[in-house]
C-alpha positions as CSV (number, residue, x, y, z in Angstrom):
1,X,41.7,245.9,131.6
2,X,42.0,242.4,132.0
3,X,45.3,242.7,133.8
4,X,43.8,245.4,136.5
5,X,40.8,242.8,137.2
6,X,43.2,240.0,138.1
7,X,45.5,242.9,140.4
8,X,42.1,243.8,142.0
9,X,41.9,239.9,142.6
10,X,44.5,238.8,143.8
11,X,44.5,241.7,146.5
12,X,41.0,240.5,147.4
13,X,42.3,237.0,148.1
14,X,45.2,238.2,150.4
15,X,42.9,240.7,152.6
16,X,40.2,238.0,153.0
17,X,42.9,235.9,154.9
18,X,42.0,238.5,157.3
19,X,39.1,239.8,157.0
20,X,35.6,238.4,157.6
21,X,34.1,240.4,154.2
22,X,35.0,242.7,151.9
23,X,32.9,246.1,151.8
24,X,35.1,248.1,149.0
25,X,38.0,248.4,146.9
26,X,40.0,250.9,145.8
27,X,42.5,250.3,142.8
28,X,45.0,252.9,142.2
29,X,48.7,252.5,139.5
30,X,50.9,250.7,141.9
31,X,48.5,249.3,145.0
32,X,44.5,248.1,145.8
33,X,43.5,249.4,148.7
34,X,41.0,246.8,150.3
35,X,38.3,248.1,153.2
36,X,36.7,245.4,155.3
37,X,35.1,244.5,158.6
38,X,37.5,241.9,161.0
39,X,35.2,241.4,164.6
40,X,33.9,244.5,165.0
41,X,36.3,246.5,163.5
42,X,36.8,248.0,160.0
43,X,39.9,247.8,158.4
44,X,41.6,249.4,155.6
45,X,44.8,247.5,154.0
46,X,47.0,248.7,151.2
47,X,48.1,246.0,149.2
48,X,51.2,246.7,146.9
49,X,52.3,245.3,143.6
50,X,55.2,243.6,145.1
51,X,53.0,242.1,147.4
52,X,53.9,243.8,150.7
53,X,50.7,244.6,152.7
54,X,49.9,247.4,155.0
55,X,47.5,248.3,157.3
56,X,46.6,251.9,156.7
């Protein structure tokens, strides 16, 4: 459990290099998926284990 909290982390930390806030977080077996609002917009990335990061 300990493990998936600091995955869930350090996907957090990434996004908010981009993102004003974060409003939720999705963590599935081999990605977090991190929703947030940048301006006015709301964007959704998908953050790997490998550390590659996509807009989705």
């Amino acid at each position: 459990m300990a493990a998936e909290n600091r995955k869930t982390a350090r996907a957090q930390e990434k996004a908010l290099e981009y993102l004003d806030y974060i409003m939720e977080c999705f963590e599935a077996s081999d990605f977090v998926e991190v929703t947030g609002r940048v301006g006015g917009d709301v964007v959704t990335y998908r953050i790997y284990d490998d550390g590659s990061m996509y807009v989705r």
